[in-house]
Legacy VTK file of the C-alpha trace (Angstrom):
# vtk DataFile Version 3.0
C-alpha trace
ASCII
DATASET POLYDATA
POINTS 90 float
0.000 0.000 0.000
3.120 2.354 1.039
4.365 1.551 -2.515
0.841 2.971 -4.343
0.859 6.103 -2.398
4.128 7.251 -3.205
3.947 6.426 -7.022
0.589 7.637 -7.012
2.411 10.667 -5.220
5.469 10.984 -7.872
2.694 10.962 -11.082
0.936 13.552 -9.494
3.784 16.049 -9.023
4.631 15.289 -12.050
1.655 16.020 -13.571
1.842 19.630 -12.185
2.233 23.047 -15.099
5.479 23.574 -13.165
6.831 20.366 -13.936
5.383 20.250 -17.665
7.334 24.329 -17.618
10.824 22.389 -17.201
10.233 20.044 -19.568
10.200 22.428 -22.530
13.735 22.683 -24.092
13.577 26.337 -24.696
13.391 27.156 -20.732
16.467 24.602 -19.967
18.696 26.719 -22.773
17.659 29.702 -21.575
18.786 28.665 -18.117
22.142 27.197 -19.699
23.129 30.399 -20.966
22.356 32.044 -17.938
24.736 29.563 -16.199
27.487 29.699 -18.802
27.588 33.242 -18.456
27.798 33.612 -14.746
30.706 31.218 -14.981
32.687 33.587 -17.326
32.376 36.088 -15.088
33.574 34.144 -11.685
36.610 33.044 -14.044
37.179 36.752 -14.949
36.978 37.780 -11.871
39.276 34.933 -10.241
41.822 35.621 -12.842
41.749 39.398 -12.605
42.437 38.625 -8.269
44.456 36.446 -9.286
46.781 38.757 -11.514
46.777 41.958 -9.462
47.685 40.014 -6.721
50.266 38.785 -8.253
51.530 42.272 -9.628
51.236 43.553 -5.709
53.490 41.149 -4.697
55.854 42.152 -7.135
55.668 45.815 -6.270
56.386 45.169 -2.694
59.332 43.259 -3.353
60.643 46.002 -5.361
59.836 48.748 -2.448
61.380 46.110 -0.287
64.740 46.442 -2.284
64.635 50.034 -2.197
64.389 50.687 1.768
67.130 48.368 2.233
69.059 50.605 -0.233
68.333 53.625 2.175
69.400 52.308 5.513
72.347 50.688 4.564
74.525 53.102 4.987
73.222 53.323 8.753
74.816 51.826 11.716
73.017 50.330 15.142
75.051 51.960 17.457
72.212 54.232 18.781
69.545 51.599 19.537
71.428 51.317 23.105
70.315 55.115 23.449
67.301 54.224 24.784
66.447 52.721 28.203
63.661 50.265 29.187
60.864 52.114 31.603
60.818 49.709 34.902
57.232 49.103 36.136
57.055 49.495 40.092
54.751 47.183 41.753
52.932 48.413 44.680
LINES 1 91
90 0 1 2 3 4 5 6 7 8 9 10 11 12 13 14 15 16 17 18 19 20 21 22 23 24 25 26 27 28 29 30 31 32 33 34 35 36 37 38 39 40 41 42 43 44 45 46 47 48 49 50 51 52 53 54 55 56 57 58 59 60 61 62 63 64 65 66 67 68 69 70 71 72 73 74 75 76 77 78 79 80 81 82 83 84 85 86 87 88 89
């Protein structure tokens, strides 16, 4: 009995207009496209992060460079200038 109800169930929904909608070819293209599409533009996307990531990274090794170009002429013979402030405990 369990077995008639649900295929008497199943040829019911089936039966429905919104079922009998997805069955027409035209709607399932339309809906292809629409899928296609949006996954040209995540792979645009992904590749555009991807590549000015990329070029960031490059830049900052660059800048990197140049700072160390600036302070090597300098020496650490004033970082003992400064003295460590002692905490009292009360």
């Amino acid at each position: 009995m369990g077995a008639r109800l649900l295929l008497t169930t199943a040829l019911l929904l089936l039966r429905t207009p919104a079922a009998e909608a997805l069955m027409e070819p035209g709607f399932c293209y339309i809906l292809d496209a629409i899928l296609f599409l949006y996954g040209i533009v995540l792979t645009v996307l992904y590749c555009r992060l991807k590549f000015l990531a990329h070029r960031a990274a490059q830049q900052g090794a660059g800048k990197e460079r140049k700072e160390e170009a600036i302070y090597t002429g300098l020496s650490g013979e004033g970082q003992e200038m400064y003295e460590t402030l002692q905490i009292k405990h009360s």
